[in-house]
ChimeraX commands (.cxc) that place a marker at each C-alpha (Angstrom):
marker #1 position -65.05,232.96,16.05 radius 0.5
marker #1 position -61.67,233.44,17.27 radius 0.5
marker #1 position -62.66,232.02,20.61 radius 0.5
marker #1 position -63.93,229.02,18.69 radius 0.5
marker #1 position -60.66,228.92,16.83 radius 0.5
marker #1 position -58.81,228.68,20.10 radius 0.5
marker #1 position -60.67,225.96,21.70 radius 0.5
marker #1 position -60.38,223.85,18.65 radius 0.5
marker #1 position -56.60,224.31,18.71 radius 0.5
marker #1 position -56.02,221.88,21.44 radius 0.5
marker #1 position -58.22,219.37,20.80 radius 0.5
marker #1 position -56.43,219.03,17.32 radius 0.5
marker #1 position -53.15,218.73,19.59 radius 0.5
marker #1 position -54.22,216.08,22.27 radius 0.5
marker #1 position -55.90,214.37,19.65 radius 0.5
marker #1 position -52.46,214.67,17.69 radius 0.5
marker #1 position -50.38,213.28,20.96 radius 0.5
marker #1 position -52.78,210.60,21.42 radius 0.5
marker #1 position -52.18,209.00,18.33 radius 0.5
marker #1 position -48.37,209.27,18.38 radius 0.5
marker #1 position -48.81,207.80,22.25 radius 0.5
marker #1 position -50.93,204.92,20.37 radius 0.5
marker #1 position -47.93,204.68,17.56 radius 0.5
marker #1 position -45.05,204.73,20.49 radius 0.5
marker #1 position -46.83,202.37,22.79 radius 0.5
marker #1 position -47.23,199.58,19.91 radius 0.5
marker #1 position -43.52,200.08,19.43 radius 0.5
marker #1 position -42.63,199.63,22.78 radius 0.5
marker #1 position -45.02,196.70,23.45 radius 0.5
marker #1 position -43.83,195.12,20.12 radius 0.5
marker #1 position -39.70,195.42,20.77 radius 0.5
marker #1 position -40.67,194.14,24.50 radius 0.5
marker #1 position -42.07,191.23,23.13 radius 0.5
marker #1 position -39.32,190.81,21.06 radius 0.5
marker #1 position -36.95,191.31,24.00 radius 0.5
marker #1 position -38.58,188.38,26.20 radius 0.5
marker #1 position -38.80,186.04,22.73 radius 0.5
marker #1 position -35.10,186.48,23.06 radius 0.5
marker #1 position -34.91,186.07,26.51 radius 0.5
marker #1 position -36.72,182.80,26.31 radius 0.5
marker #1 position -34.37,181.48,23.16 radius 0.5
marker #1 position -31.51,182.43,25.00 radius 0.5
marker #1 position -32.68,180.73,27.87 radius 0.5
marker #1 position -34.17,177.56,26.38 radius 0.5
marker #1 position -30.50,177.30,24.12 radius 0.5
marker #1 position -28.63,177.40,27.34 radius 0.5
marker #1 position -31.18,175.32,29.21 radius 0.5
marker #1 position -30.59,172.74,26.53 radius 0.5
marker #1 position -27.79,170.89,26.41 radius 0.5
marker #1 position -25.76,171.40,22.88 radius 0.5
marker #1 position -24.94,168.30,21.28 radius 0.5
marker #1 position -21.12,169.17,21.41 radius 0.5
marker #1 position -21.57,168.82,25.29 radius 0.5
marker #1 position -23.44,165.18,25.12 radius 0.5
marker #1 position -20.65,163.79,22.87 radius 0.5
marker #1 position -17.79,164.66,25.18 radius 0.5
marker #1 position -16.11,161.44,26.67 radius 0.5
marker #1 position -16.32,160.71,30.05 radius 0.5
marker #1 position -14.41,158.43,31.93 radius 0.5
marker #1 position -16.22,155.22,33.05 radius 0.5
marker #1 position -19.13,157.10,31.34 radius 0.5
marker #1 position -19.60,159.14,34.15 radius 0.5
marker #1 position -22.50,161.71,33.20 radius 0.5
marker #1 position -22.86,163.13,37.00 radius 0.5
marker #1 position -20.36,165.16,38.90 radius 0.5
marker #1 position -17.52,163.67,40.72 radius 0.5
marker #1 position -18.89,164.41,44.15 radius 0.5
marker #1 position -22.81,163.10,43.00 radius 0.5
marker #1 position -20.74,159.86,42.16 radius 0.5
marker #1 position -19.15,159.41,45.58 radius 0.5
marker #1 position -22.72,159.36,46.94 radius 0.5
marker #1 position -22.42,163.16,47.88 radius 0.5
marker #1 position -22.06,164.18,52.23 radius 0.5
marker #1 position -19.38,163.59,54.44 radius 0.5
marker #1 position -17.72,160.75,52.75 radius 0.5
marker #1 position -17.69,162.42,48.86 radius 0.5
marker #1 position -16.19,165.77,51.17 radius 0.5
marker #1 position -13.84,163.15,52.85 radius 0.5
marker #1 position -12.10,162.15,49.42 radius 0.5
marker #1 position -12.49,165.05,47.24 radius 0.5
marker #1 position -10.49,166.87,50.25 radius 0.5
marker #1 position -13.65,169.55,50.82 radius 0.5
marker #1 position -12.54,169.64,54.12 radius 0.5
marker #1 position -8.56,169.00,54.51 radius 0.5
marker #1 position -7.89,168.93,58.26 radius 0.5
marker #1 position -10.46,165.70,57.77 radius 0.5
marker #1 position -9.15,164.23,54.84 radius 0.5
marker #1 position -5.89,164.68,56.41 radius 0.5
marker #1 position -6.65,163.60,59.36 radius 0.5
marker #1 position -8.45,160.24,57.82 radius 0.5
marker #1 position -5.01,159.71,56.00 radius 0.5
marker #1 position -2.73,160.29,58.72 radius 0.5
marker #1 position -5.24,157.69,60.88 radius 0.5
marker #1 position -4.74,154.98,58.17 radius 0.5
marker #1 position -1.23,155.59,57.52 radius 0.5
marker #1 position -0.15,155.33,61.31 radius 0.5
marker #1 position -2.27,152.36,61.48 radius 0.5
marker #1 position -0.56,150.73,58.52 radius 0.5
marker #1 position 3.16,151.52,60.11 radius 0.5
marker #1 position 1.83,149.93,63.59 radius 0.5
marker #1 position 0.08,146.45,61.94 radius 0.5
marker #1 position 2.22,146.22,59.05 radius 0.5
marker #1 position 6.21,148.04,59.91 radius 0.5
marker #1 position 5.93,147.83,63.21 radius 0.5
marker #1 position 4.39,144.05,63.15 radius 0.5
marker #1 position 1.70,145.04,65.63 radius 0.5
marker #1 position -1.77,142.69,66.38 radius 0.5
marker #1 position -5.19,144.39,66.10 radius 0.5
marker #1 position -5.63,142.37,69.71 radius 0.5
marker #1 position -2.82,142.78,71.19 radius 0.5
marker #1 position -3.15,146.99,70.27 radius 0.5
marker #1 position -6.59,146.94,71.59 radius 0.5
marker #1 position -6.15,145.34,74.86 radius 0.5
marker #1 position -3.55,148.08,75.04 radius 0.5
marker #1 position -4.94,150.71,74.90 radius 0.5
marker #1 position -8.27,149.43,76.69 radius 0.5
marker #1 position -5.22,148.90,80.06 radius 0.5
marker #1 position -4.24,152.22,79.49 radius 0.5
marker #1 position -7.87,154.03,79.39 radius 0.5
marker #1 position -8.80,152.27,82.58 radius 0.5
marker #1 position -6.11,152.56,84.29 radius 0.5
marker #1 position -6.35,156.67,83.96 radius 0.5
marker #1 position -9.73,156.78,84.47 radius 0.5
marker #1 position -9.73,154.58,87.77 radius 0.5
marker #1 position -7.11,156.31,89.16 radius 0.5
marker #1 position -8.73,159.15,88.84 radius 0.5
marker #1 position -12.43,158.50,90.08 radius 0.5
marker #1 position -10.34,157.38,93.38 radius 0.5
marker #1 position -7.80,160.12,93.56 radius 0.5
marker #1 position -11.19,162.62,93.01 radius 0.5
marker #1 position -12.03,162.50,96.65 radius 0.5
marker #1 position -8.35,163.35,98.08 radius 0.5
marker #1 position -7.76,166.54,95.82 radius 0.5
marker #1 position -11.03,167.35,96.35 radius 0.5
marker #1 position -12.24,167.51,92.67 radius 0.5
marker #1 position -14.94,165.56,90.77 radius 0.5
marker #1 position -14.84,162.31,89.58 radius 0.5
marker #1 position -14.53,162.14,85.38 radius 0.5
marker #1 position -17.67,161.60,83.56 radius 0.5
marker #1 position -17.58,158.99,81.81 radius 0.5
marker #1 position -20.50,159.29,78.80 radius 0.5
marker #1 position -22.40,156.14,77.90 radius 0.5
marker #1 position -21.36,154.48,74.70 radius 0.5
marker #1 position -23.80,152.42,72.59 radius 0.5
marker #1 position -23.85,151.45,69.08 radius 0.5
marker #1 position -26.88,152.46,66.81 radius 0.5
marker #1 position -29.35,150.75,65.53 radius 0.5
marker #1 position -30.41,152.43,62.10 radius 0.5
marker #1 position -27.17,153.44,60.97 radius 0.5
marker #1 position -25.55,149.47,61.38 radius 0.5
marker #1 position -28.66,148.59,59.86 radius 0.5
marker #1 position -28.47,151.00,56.45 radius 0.5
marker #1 position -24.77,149.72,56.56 radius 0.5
marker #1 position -25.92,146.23,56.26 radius 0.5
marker #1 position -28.55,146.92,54.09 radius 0.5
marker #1 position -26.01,148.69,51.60 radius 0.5
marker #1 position -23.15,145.64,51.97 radius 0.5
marker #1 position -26.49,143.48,51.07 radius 0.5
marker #1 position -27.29,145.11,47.67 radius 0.5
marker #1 position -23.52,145.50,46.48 radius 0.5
marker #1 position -22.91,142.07,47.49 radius 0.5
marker #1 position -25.41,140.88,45.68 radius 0.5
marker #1 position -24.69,142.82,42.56 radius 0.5
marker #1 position -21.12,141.36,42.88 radius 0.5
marker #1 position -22.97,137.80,42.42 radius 0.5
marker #1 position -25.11,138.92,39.22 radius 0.5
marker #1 position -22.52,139.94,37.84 radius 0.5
marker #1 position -20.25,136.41,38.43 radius 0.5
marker #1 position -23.09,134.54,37.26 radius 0.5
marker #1 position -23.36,136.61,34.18 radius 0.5
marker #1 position -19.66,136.54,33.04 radius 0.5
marker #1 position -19.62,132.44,34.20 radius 0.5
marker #1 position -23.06,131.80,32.13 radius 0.5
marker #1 position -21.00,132.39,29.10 radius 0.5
marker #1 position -22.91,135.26,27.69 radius 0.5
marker #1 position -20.11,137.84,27.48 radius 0.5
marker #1 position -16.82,136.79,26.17 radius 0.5
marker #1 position -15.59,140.39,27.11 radius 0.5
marker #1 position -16.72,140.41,30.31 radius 0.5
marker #1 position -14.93,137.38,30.83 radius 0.5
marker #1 position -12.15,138.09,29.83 radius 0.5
marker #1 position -11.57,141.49,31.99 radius 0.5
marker #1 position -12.66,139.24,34.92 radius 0.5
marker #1 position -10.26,137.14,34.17 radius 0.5
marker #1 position -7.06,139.62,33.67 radius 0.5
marker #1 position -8.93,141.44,36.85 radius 0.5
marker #1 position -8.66,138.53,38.75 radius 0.5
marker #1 position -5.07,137.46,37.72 radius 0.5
marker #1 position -3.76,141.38,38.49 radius 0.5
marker #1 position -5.38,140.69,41.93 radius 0.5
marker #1 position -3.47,137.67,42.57 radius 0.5
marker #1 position -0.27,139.14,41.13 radius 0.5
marker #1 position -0.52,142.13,43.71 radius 0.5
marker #1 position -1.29,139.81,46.78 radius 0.5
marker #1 position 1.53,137.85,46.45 radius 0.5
marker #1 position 3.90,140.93,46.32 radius 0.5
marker #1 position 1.58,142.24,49.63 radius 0.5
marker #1 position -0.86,140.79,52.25 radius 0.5
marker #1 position -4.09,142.34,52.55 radius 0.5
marker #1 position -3.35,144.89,54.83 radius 0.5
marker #1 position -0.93,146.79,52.89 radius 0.5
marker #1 position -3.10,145.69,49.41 radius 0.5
marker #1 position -6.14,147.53,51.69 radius 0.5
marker #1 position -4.13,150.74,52.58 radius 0.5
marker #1 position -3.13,151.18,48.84 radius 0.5
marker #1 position -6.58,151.15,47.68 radius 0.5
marker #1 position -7.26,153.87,50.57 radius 0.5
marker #1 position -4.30,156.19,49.63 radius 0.5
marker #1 position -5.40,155.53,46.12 radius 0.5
marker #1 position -9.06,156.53,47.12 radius 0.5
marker #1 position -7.59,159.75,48.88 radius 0.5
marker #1 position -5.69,160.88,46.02 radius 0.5
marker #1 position -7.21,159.88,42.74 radius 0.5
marker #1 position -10.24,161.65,42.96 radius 0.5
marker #1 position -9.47,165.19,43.76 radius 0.5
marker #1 position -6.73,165.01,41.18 radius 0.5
marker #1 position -9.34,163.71,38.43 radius 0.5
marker #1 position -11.53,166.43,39.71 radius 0.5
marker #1 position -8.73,169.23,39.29 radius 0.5
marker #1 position -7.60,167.86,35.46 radius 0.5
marker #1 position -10.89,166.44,34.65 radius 0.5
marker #1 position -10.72,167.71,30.82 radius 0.5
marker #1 position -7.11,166.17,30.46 radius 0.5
marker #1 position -7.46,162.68,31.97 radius 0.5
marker #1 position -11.18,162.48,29.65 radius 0.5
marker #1 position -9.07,163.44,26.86 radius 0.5
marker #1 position -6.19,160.72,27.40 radius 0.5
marker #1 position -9.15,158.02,28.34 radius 0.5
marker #1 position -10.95,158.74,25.06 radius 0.5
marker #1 position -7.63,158.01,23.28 radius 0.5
marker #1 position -6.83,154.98,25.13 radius 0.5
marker #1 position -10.18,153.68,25.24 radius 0.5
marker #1 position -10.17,153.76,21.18 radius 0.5
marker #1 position -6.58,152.19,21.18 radius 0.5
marker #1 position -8.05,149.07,23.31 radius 0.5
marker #1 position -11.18,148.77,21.08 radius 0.5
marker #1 position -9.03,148.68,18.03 radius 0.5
marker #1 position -6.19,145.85,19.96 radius 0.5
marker #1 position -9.35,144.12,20.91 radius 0.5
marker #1 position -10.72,144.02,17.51 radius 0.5
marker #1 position -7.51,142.94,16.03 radius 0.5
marker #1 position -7.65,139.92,18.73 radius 0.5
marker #1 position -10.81,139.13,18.04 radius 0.5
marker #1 position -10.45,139.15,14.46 radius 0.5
marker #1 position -7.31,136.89,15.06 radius 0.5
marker #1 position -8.34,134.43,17.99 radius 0.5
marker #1 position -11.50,134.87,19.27 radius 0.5
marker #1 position -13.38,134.53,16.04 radius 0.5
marker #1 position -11.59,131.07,15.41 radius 0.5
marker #1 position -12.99,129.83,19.07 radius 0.5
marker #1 position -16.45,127.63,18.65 radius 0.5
marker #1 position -18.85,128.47,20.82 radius 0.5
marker #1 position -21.13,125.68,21.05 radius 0.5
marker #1 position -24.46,125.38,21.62 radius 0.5
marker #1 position -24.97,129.28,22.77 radius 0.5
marker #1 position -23.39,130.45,19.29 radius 0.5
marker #1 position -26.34,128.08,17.97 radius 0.5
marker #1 position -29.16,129.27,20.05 radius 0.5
marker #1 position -28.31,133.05,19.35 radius 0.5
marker #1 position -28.29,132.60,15.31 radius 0.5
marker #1 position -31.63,130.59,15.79 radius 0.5
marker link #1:1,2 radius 0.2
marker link #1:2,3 radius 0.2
marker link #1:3,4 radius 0.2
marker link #1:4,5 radius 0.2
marker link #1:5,6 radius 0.2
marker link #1:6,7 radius 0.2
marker link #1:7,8 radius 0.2
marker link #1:8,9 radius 0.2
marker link #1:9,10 radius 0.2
marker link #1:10,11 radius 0.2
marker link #1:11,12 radius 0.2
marker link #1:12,13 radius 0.2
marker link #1:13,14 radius 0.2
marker link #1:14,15 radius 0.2
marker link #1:15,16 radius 0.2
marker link #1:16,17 radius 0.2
marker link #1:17,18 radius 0.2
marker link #1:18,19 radius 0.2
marker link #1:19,20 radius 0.2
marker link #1:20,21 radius 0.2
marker link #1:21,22 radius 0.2
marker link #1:22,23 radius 0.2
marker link #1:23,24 radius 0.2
marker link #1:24,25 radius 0.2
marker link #1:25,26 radius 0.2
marker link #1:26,27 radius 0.2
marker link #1:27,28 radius 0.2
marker link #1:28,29 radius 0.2
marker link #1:29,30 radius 0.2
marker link #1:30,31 radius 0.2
marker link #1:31,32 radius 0.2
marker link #1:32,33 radius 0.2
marker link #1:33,34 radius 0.2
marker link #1:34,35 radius 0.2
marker link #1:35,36 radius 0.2
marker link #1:36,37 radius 0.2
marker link #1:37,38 radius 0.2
marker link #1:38,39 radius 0.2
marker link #1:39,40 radius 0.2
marker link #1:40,41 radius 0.2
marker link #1:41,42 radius 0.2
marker link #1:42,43 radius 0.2
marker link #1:43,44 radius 0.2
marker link #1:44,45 radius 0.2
marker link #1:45,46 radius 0.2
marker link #1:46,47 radius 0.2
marker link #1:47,48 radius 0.2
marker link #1:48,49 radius 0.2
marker link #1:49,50 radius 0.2
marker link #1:50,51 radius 0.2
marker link #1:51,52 radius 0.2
marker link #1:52,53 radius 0.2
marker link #1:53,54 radius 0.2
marker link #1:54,55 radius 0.2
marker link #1:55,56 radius 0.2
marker link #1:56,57 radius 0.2
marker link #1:57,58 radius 0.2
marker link #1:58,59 radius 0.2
marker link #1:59,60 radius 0.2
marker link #1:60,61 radius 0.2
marker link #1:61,62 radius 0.2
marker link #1:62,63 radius 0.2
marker link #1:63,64 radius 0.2
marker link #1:64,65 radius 0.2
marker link #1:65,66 radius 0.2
marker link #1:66,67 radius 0.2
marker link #1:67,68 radius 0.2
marker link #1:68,69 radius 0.2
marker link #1:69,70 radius 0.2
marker link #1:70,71 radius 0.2
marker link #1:71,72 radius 0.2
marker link #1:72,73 radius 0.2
marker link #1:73,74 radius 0.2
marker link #1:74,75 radius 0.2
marker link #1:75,76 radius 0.2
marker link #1:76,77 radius 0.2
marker link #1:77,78 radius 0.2
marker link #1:78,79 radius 0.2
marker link #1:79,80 radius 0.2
marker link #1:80,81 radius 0.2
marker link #1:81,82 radius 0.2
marker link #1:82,83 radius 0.2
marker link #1:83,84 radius 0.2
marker link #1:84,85 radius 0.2
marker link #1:85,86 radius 0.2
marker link #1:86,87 radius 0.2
marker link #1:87,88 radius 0.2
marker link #1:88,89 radius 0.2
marker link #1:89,90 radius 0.2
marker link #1:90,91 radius 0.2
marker link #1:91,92 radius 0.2
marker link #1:92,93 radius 0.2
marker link #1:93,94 radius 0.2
marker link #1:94,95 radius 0.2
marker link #1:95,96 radius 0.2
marker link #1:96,97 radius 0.2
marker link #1:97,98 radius 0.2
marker link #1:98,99 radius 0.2
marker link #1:99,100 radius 0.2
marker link #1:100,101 radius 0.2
marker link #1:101,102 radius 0.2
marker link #1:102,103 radius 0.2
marker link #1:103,104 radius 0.2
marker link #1:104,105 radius 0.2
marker link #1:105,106 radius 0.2
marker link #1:106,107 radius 0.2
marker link #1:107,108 radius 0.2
marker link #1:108,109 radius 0.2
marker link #1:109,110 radius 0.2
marker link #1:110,111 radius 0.2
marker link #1:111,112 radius 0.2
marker link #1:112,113 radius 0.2
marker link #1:113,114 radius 0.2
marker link #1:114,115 radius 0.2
marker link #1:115,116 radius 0.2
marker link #1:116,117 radius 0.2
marker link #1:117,118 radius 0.2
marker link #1:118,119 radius 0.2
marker link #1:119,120 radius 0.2
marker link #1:120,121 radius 0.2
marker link #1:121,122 radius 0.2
marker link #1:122,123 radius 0.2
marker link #1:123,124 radius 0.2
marker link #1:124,125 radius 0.2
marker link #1:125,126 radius 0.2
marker link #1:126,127 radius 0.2
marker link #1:127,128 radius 0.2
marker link #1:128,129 radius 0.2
marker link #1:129,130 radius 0.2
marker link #1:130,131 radius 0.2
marker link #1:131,132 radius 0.2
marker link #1:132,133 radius 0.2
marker link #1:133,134 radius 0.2
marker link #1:134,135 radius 0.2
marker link #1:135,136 radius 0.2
marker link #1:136,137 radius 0.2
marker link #1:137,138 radius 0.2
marker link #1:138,139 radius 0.2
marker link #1:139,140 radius 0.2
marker link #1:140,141 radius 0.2
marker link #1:141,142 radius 0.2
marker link #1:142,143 radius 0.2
marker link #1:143,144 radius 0.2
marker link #1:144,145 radius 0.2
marker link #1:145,146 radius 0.2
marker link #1:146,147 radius 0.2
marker link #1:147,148 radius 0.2
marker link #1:148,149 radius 0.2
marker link #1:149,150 radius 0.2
marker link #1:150,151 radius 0.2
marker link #1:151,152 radius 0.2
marker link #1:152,153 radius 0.2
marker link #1:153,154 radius 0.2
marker link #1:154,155 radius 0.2
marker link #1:155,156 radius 0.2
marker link #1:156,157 radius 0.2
marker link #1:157,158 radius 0.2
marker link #1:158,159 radius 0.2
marker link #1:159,160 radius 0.2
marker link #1:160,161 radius 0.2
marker link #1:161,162 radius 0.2
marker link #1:162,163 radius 0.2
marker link #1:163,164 radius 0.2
marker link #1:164,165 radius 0.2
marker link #1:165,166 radius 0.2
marker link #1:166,167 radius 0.2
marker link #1:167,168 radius 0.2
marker link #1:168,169 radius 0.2
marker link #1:169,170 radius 0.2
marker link #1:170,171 radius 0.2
marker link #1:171,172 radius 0.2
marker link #1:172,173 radius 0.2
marker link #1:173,174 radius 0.2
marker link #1:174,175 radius 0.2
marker link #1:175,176 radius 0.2
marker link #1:176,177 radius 0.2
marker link #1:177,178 radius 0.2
marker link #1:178,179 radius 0.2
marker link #1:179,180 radius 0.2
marker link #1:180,181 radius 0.2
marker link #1:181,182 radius 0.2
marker link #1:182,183 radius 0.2
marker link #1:183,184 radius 0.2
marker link #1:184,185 radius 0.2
marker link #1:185,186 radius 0.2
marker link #1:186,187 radius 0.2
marker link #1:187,188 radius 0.2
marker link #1:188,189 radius 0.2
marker link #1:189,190 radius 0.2
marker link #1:190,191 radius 0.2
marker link #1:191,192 radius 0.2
marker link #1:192,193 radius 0.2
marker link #1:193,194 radius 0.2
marker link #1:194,195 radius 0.2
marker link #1:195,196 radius 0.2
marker link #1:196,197 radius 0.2
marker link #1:197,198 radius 0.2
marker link #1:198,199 radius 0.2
marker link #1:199,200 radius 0.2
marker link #1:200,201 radius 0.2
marker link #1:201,202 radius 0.2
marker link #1:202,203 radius 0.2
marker link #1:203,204 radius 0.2
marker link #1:204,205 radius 0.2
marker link #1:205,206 radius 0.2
marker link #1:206,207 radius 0.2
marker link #1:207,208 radius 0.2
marker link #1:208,209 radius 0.2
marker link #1:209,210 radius 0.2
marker link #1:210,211 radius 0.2
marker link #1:211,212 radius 0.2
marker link #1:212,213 radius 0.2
marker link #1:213,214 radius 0.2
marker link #1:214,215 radius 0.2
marker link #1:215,216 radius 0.2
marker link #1:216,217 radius 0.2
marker link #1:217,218 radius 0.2
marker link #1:218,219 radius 0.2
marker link #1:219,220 radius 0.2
marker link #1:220,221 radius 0.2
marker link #1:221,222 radius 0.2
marker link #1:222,223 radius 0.2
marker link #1:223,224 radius 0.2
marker link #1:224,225 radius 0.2
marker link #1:225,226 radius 0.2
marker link #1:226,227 radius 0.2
marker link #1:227,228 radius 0.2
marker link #1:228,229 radius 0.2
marker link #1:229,230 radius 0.2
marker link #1:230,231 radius 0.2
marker link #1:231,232 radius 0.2
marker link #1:232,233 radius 0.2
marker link #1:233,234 radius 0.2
marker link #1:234,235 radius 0.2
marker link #1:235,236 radius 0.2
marker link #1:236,237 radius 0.2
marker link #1:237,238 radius 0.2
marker link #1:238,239 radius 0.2
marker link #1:239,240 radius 0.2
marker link #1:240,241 radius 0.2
marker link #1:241,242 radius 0.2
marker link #1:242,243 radius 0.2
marker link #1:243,244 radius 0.2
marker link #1:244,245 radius 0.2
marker link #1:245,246 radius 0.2
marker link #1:246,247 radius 0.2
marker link #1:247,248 radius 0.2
marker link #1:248,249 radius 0.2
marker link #1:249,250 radius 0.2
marker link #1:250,251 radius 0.2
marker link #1:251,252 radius 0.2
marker link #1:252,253 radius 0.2
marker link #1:253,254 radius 0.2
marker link #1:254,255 radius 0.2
marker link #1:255,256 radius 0.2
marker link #1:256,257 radius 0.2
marker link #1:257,258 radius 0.2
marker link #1:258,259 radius 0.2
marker link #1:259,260 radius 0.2
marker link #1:260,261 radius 0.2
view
């Protein structure tokens, strides 16, 4: 009987332990479940993109990174200064070309044929001056222009050439009185600023402007969106007054008809 009493003993224990293993494991299943319900919230909130972040004012209503907008590679690195022994280089190449055709009153001809004299003459004398200081003649690599890269180039001029005419024949077909009207003051800016410059110097202030405006929108991104929000909501409310004022007094003609028919 006692032996009996013994041997029942542990199978009373394990039988114990098995149900509290039973009663822990639940547990733990049940607060890991939990734990990846949370992780997935967490990551599905984050994933998705809070409507605070979606109302924030962008400038031009740019919704993709600065760099994504310059058309990303060597030319986005170029003017976002990635690389500033490029970018400075770049700069430096424009500006010294801008003293030479513009301060300097040098021809794009005359600077060519120049330096085209010089590069021959160096290179000729030395192909015949090889054989008396018994050295090798220069090699002198073969130069040829591309084929796909010209054509993408053209291809590209194409398209935004022909988006430049859509867009004319929209603001001239009278559709857009807005439009119009920033084509206009555009237009009459443009004209104000090439008769204070020629195109040359109007050219190289679009490229210095094109060096430096970026990476210093990129650096104070939150602080130039900020002042464009307020001065975006200023020119709405100037152009409302106007409108209110002028433009509503304006008949439109026929197209005023067609749109209330």
């Amino acid at each position: 009987m006692a032996e009996e009493h013994h041997h029942e003993e542990p199978k009373q224990e394990s039988l114990i332990e098995k149900i509290s293993e039973k009663i822990h494991g639940d547990h733990d299943s049940s607060s890991s479940d939990s734990d990846d319900e949370k992780k997935k919230s967490s990551s599905s909130s984050s994933s998705s993109p809070s409507p605070m972040k979606s109302n924030i004012y962008r400038l031009f209503g740019r919704e993709k990174p600065v760099h994504t907008v310059f058309g990303g590679g060597k030319p986005a690195d170029v003017f976002l200064w990635r690389n500033k022994k490029i970018s400075a280089g770049v700069l430096g190449g424009a500006t010294a070309a801008w003293i030479l055709f513009e301060l300097l009153e040098y021809h794009l001809l005359t600077l060519v044929c120049h330096i085209l004299i010089l590069i021959l003459s160096i290179l000729f004398l030395w192909s015949n001056a090889s054989t008396f200081i018994y050295k090798r003649p220069p090699h002198i690599p073969e130069f040829h222009i591309p084929e796909k890269p010209l054509l993408q180039f053209a291809a590209a001029l194409r398209i935004e050439i022909n988006r430049a005419f859509v867009v004319l024949r929209d603001i001239a077909s009278g559709r857009d009185l807005k439009k119009f009207l920033y084509a206009i003051a555009g237009l009459w800016v443009l004209s104000i600023l090439g008769n204070w410059c020629n195109f040359l110097t109007l050219f190289y202030i679009a490229f210095v402007l094109l060096q430096t405006l970026p990476v210093f929108y990129e650096k104070y991104e939150v602080q130039v969106d900020s002042f464009a929000e307020k001065a975006h909501a200023e020119i709405k409310k100037q152009y409302a007054v106007f409108d209110a004022k002028v433009l509503s007094k304006i008949p439109r003609g026929p197209l005023k008809d067609k749109k209330k028919v």
